[in-house]
C-alpha positions in Angstrom: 3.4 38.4 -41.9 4.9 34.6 -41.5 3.1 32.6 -39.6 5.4 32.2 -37.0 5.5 35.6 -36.7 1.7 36.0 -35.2 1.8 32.6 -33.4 5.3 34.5 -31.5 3.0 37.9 -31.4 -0.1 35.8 -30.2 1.8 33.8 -27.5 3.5 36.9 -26.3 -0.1 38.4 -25.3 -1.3 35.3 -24.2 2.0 35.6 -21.3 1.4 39.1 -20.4 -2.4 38.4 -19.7 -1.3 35.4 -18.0 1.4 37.1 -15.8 -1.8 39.9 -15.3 -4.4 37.8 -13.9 -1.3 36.3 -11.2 -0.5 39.7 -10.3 -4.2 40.5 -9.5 -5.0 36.9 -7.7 -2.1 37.5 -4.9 
C-alpha cells in the first residue's frame, strides 16, 4: 500500500472516532 494510502485510511478513522466521542458528549 502507498503511503498516502494508510495516512487517507488512518485519518479517515481518526474522523469517525472523532465525530463518535461528539455524538456521545451532547
Amino acid at each position: 500500500m502507498r503511503t498516502v494510502t494508510i495516512i487517507t485510511i488512518a485519518t479517515i478513522k481518526i474522523l469517525k472516532i472523532y465525530t463518535t466521542i461528539q455524538n456521545r458528549k451532547i
